[in-house]
Each structure stands twice: as structure tokens, then as C-alpha cells.
ZAMARNU-579221 format. One line per field, with one value per atom (N, C-alpha, C): residue in three letters; atom name; x negated, y, z; chain. Coordinates in steps of 0.05 Angstrom, whole numbers. Atoms other than C-alpha are relative to their C-alpha. Example, Ala and Ser with C-alpha at 12.3 -4.5 7.8 and 13.67 -1.06 7.14 Angstrom:
<rs>
resn = [Ala, Ala, Ala, Ser, Ser, Ser]
name = [N, CA, C, N, CA, C]
x = [-18, -246, -18, 16, -273, 15]
y = [-24, -90, 24, -24, -21, 22]
z = [0, 156, 0, -1, 143, 14]
chain = [A, A, A, A, A, A]
</rs>
This chain:
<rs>
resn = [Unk, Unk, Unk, Unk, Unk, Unk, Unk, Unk, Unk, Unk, Unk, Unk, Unk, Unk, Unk, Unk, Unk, Unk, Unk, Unk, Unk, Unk, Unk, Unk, Unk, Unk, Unk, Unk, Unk, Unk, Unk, Unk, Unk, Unk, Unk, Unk, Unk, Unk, Unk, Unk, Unk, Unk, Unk, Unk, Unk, Unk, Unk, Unk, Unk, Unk, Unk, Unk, Unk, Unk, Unk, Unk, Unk, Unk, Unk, Unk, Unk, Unk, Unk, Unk, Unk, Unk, Unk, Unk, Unk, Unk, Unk, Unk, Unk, Unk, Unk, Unk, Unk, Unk, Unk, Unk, Unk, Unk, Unk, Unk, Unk, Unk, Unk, Unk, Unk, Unk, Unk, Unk, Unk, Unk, Unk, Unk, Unk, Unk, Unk, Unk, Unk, Unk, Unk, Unk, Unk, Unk, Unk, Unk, Unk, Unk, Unk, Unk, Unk, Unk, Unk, Unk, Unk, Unk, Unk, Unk, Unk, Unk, Unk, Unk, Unk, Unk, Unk, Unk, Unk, Unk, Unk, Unk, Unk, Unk, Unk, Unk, Unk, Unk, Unk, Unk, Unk, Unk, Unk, Unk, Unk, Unk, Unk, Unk, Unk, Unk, Unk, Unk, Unk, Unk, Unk, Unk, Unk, Unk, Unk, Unk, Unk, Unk, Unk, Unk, Unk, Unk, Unk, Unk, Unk, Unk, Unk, Unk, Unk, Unk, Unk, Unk, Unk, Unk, Unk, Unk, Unk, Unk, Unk, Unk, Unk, Unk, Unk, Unk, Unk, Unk, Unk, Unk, Unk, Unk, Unk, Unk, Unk, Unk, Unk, Unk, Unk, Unk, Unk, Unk, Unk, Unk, Unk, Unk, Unk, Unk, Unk, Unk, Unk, Unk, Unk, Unk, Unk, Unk, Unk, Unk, Unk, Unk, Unk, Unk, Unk, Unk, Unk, Unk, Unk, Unk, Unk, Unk, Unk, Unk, Unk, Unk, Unk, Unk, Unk, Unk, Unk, Unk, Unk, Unk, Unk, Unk, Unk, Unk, Unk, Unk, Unk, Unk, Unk, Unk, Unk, Unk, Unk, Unk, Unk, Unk, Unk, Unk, Unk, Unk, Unk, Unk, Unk, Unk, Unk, Unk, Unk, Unk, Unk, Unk, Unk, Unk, Unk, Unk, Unk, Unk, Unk, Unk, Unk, Unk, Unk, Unk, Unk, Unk, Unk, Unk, Unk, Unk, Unk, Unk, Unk, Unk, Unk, Unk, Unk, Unk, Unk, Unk, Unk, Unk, Unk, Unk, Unk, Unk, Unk, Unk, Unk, Unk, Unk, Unk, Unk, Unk, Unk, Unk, Unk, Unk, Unk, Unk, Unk, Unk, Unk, Unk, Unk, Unk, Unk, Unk, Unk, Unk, Unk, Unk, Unk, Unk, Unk, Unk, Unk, Unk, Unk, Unk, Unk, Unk, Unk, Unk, Unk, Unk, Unk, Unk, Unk, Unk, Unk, Unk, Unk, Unk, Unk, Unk, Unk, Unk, Unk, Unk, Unk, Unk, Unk, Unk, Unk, Unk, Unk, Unk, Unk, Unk, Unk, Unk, Unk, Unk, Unk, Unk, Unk, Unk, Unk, Unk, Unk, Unk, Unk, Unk, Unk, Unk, Unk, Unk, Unk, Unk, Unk, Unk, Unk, Unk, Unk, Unk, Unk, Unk, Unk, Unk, Unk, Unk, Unk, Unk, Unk, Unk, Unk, Unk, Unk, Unk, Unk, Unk, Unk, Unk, Unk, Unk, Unk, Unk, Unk, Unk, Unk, Unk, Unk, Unk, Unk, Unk, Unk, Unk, Unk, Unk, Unk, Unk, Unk, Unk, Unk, Unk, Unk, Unk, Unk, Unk, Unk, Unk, Unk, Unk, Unk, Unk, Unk, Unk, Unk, Unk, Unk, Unk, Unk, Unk, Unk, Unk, Unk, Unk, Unk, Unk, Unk, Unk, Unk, Unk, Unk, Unk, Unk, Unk, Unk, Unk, Unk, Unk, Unk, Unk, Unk, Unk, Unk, Unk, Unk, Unk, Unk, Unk, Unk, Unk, Unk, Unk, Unk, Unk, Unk, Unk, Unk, Unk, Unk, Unk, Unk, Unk, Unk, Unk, Unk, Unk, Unk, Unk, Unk, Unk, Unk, Unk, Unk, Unk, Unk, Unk, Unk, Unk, Unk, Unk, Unk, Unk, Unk, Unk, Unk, Unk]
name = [N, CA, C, N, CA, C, N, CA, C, N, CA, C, N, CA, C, N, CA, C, N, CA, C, N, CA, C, N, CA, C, N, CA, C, N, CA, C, N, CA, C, N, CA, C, N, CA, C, N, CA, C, N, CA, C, N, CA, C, N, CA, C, N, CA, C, N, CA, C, N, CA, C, N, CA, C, N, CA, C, N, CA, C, N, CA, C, N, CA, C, N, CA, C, N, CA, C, N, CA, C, N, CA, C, N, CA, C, N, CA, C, N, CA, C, N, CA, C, N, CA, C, N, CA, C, N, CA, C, N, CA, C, N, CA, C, N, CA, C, N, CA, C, N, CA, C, N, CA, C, N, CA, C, N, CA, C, N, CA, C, N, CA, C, N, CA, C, N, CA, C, N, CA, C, N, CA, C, N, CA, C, N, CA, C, N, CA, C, N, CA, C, N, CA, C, N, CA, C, N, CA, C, N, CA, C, N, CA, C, N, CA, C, N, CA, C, N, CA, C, N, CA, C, N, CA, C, N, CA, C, N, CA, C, N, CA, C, N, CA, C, N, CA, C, N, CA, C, N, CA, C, N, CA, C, N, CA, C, N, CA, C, N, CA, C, N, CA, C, N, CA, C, N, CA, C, N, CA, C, N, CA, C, N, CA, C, N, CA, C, N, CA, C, N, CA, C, N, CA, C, N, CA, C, N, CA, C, N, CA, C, N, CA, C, N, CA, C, N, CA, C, N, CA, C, N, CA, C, N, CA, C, N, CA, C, N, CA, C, N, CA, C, N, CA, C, N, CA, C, N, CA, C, N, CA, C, N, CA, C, N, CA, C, N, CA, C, N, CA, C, N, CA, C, N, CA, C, N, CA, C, N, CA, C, N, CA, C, N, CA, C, N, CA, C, N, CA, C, N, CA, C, N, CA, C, N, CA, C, N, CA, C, N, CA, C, N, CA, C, N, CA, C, N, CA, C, N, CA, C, N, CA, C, N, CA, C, N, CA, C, N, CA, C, N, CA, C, N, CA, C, N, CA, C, N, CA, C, N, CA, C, N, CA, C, N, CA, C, N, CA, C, N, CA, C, N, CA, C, N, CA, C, N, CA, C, N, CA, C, N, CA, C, N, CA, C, N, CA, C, N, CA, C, N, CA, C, N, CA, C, N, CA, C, N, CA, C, N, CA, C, N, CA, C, N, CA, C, N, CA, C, N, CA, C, N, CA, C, N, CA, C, N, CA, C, N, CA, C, N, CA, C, N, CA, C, N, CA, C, N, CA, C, N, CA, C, N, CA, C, N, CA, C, N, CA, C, N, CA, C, N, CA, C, N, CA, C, N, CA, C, N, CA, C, N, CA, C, N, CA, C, N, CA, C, N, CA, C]
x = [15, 1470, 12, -20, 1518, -18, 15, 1498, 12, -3, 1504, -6, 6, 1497, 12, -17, 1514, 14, -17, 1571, 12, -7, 1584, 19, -13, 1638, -9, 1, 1632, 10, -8, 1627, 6, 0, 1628, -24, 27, 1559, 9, -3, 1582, 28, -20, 1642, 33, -24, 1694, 21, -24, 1759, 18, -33, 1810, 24, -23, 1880, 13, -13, 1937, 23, -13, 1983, 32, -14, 2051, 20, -21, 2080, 6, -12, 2101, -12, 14, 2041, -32, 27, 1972, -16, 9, 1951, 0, 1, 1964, -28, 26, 1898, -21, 26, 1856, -11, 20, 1847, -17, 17, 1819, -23, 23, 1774, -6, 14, 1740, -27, 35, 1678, -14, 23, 1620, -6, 10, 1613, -36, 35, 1532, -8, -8, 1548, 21, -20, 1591, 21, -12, 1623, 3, -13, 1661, -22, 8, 1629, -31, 20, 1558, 1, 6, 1523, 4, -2, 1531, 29, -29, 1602, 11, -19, 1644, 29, -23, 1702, 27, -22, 1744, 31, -27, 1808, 13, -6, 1799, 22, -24, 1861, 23, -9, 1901, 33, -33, 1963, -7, -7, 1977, -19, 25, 1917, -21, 17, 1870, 4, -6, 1905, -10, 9, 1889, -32, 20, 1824, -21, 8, 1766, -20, 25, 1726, 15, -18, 1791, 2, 1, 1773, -27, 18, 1726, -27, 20, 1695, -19, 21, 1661, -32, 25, 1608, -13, 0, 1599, -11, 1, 1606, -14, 22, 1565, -26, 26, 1508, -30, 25, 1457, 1, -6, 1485, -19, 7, 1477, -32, 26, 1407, -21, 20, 1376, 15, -9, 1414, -6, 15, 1372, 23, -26, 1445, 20, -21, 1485, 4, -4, 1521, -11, 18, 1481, -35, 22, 1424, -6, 0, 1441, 0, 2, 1459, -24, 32, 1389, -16, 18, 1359, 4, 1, 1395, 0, 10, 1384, -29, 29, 1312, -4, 2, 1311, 3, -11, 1347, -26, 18, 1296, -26, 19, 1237, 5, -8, 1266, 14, -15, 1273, 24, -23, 1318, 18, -31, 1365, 11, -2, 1368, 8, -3, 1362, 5, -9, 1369, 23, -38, 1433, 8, -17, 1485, 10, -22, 1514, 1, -3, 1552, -8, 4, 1546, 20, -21, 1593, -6, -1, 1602, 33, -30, 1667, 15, -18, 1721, -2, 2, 1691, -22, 18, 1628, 4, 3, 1619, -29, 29, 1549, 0, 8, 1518, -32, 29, 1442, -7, 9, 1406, -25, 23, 1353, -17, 11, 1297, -28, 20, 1246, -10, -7, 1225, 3, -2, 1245, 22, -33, 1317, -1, -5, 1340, 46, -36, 1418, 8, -21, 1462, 27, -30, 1521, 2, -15, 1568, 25, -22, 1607, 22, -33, 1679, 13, -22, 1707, 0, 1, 1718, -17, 20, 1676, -19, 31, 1603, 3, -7, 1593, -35, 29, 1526, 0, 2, 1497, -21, 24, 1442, -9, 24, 1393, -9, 12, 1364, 13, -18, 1419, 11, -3, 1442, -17, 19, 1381, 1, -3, 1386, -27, 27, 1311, -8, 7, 1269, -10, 11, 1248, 18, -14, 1291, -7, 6, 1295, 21, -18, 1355, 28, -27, 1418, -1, -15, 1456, -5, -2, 1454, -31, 27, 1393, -11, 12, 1347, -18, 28, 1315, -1, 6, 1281, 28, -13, 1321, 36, -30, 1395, 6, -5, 1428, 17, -19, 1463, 6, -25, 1527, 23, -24, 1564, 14, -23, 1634, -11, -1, 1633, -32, 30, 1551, -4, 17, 1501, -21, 18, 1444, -19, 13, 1397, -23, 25, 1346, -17, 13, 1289, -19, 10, 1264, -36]
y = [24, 1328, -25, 25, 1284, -4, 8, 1258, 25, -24, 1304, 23, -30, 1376, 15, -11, 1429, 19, -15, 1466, 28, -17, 1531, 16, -13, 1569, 46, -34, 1653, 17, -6, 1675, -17, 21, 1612, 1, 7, 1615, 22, -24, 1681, -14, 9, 1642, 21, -14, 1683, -25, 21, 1646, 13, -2, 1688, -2, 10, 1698, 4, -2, 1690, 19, -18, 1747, -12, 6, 1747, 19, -28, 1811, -10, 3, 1774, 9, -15, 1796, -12, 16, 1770, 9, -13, 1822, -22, 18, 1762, -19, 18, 1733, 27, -19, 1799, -12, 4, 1782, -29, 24, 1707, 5, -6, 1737, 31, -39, 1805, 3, -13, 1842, -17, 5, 1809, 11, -17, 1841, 3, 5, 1854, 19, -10, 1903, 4, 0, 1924, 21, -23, 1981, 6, 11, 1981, 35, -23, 2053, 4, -2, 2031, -7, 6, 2021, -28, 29, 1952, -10, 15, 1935, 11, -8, 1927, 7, -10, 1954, 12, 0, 1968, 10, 0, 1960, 10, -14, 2001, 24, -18, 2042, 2, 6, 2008, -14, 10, 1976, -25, 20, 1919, -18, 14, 1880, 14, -11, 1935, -4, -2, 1938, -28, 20, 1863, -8, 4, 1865, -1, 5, 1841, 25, -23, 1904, 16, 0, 1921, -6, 12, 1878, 2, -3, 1877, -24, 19, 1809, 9, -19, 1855, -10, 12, 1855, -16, 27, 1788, -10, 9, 1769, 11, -3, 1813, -4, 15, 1787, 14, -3, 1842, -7, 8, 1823, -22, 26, 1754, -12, 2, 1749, 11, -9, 1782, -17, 18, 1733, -30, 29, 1666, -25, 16, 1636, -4, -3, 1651, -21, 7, 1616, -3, -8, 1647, -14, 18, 1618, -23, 28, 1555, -14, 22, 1541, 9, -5, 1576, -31, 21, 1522, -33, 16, 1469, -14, -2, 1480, 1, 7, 1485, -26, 22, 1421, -25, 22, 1382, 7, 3, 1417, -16, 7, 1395, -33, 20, 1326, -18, 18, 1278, -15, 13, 1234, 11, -19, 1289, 0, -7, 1290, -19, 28, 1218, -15, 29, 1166, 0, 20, 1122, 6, -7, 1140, -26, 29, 1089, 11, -1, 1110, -10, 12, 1092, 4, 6, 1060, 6, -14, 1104, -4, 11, 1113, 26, -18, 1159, 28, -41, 1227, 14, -6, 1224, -16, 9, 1218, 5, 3, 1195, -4, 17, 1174, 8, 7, 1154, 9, -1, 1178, -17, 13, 1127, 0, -2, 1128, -23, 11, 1075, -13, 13, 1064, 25, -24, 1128, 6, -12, 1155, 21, -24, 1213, -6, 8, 1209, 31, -26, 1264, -22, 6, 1258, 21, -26, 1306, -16, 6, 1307, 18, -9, 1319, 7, 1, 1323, 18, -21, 1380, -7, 16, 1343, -5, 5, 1341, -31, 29, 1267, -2, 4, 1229, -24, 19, 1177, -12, 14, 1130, -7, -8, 1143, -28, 22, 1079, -21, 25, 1027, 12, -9, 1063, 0, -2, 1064, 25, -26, 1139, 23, -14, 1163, 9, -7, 1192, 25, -25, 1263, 14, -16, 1314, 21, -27, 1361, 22, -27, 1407, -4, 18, 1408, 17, -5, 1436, -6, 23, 1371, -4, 7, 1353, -29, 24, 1291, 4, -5, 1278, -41, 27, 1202, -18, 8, 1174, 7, -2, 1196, 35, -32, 1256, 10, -23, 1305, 14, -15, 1334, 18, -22, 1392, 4, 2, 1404, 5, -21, 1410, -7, -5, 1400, -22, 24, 1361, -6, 8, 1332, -14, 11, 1310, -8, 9, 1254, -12, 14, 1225, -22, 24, 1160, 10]
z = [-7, 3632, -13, 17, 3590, -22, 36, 3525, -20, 17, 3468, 1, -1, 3453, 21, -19, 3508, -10, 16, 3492, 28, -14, 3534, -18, 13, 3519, 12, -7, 3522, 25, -24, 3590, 16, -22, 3622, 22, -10, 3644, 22, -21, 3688, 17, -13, 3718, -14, 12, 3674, -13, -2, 3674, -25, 24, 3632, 10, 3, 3632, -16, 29, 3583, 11, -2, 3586, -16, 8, 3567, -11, 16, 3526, -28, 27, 3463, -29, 25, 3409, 7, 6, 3395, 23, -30, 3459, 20, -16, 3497, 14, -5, 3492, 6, -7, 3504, 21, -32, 3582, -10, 4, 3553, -13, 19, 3509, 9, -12, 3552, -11, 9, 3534, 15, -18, 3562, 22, -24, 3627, -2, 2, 3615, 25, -25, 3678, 10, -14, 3726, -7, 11, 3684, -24, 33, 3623, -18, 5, 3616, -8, 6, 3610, -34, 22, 3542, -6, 6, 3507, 12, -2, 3542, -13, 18, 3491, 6, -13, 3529, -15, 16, 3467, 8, -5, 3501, 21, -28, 3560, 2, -7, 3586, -33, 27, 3519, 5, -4, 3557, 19, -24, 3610, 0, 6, 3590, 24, -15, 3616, 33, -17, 3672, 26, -14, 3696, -17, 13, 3659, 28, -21, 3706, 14, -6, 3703, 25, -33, 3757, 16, -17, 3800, 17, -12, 3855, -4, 8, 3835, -25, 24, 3772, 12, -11, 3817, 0, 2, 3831, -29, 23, 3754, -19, 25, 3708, -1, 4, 3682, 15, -7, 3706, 33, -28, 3783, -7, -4, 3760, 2, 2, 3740, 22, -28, 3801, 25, -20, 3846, -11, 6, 3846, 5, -12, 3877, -27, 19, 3812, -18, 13, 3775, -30, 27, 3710, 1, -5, 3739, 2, -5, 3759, -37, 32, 3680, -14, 5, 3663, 12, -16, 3717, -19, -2, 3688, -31, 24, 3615, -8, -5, 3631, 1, -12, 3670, -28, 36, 3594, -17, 23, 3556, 8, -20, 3604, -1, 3, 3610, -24, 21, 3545, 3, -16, 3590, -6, -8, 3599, -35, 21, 3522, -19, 22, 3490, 19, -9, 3537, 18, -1, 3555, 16, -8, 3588, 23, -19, 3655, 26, -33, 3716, 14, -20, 3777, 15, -17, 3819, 26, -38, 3890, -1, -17, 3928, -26, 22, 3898, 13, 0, 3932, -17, 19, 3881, -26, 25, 3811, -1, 8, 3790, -23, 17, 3735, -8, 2, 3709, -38, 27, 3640, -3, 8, 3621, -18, 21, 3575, 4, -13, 3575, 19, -32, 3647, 10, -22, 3673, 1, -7, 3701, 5, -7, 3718, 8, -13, 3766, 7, -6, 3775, 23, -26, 3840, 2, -13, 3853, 23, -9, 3905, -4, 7, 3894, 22, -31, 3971, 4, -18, 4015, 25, -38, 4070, -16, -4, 4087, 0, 0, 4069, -7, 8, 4060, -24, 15, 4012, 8, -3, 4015, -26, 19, 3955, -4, 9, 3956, 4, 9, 3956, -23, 19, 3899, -21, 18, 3864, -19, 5, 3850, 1, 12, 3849, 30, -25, 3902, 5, -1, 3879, -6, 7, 3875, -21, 29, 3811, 7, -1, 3823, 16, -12, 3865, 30, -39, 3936, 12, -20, 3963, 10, -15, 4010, -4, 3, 3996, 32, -21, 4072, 8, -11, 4083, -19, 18, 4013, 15, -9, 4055, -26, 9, 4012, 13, -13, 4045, -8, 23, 4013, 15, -10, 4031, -17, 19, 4003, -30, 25, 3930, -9, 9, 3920, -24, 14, 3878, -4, 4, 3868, -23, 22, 3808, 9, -12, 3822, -20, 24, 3783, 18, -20, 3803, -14]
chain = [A, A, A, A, A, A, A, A, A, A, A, A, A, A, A, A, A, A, A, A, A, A, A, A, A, A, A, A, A, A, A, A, A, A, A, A, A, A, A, A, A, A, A, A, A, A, A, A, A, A, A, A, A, A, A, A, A, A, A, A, A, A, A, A, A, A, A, A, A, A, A, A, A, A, A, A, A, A, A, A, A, A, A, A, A, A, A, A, A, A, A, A, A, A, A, A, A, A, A, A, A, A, A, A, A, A, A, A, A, A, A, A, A, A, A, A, A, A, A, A, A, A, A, A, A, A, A, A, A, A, A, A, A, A, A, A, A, A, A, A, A, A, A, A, A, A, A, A, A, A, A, A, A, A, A, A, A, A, A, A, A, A, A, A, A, A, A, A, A, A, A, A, A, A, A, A, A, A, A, A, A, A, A, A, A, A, A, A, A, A, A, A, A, A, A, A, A, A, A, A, A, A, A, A, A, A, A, A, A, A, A, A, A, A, A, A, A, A, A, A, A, A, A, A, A, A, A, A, A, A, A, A, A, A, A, A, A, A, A, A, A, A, A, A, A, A, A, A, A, A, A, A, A, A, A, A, A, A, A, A, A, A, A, A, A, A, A, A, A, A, A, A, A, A, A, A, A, A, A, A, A, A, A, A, A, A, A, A, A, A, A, A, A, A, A, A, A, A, A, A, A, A, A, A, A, A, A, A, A, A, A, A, A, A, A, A, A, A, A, A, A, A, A, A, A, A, A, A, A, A, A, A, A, A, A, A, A, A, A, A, A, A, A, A, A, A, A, A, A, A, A, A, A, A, A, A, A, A, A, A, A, A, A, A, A, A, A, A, A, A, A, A, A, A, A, A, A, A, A, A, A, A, A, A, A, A, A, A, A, A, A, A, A, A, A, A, A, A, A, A, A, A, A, A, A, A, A, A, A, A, A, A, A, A, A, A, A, A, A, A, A, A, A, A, A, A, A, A, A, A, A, A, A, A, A, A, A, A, A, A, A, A, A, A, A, A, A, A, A, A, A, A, A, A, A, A, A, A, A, A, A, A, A, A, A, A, A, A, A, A, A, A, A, A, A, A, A, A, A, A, A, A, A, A, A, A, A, A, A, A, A, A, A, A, A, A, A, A, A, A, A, A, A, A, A, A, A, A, A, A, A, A, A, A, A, A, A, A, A, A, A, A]
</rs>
């Protein structure tokens, strides 16, 4: 939702984190750089599983873990909640929206548990808030001047108040 191009890195979109290993040889970076999980089984077709049962790597490789589940893509895509979805939803939403694409960039000044900011184009906005807190916290939508229709987001728009549970967000278009 920033200005510029979106830049995802490989396996981000599935919530794959990586870790850096530490046996002293270029093996170090395998766990950062894993097969695509495209299922839950290094054994199916298309995972490039390469490195399976190869040395201490495999061993903390995520296909060992119970979160597998959770993380490969064919999980992800039949769960409307996923993370893989949400950047589907919100890559839609940029292409769909010129705003999201060309016009100007200006925060908005809230307290220090949200970060906002507004894309302009013309006469039309489009605001993004996140909240940052661990606490259910609210906002008021229209002293902010933050839009009145909701496009995408956690957070609840009811009678211009938003309602933010830990961690959420909201994207508004006036």
C-alpha cells in the first residue's frame, strides 16, 4: 500500500520465516532458502525437497514441523483466513485501486499504538491504520478524516468508530 513497486520476497506470502544455521559452510543458509512448501509433504510432486534426509538442515527443515500444515500453499489457498490470501486480497485491492498505485503519500498523525497513513489521487483517498498494540483499542474515523467505507481489514468500521483488536487493520476509502 506504500508508494512504489511491491516487493515480496519467496515465501513470504506463506508466512515462511527461515533460519540461519550455523555448521561453518554455505549449508548455512539452506533452512533460509526451503523448497516452496506447495504441500504438506516434501514427498509430493513439485516440492523441491532436494535436501531431504542430507544433514542438520533437514532435520530443522519446516516440512518437520507441525506448522507444515498451517504453511503450504495448497492449505493456504482453501483457507479464506490465510495469510496467502490476505496478500491475494490485497494485491487485488492496488490493482483495482489507482490510488493505491499513483497517488501521494501523507501519514496521519494518531497516538503511538497506530500507524496510518492516506494515498491520494485527485479527490479521492484511500487510509490504511494498523494497530500496533496488544489491546483492543478504538478510533474515531471521522475526526481523523479516514474514509467511511471499508475495503479490507480485521478491524471493524460500526457508525464511523473502528474497532481494533490486538495487532489488526483497516483500509478506508473516503
Amino acid at each position: 500500500m506504500l508508494p512504489g513497486v511491491p516487493s515480496i520476497y519467496y515465501g513470504q506470502e506463506l508466512g515462511l520465516t527461515g533460519t540461519v544455521g550455523d555448521w561453518g559452510s554455505d549449508a548455512n543458509h539452506i533452512p533460509v532458502r526451503e523448497a516452496f512448501p506447495w504441500t504438506s509433504s516434501p514427498n509430493d510432486a513439485g516440492n523441491a525437497s532436494f535436501y531431504r534426509d542430507t544433514g542438520e538442515w533437514w532435520d530443522q527443515s519446516i516440512y518437520n514441523t507441525p506448522e507444515i500444515e498451517q504453511l503450504a500453499l495448497a492449505h493456504q489457498q482453501s483457507n479464506p483466513s490465510s495469510l496467502w490470501n490476505l496478500y491475494k486480497s490485497l494485491l487485488t485491492l492496488r490493482t483495482e485501486n489507482e490510488v493505491l498505485r499513483t497517488g501521494s503519500y501523507s501519514p496521519v498523525d494518531l497516538s503511538s499504538d497506530f500507524i496510518g497513513f492516506k494515498r491520494a489521487n485527485y479527490d479521492s483517498y484511500i487510509s490504511i491504520v494498523v494497530n500496533l498494540s496488544a489491546e483492543s483499542v478504538t478510533l474515531n474515523a471521522e475526526e481523523f478524516g479516514l474514509g467511511n467505507q471499508k475495503l479490507l481489514g480485521d478491524a471493524n468500521l460500526n457508525d464511523m468508530v473502528i474497532e481494533f483488536r490486538p495487532y489488526s487493520f483497516i483500509i478506508l476509502k473516503e
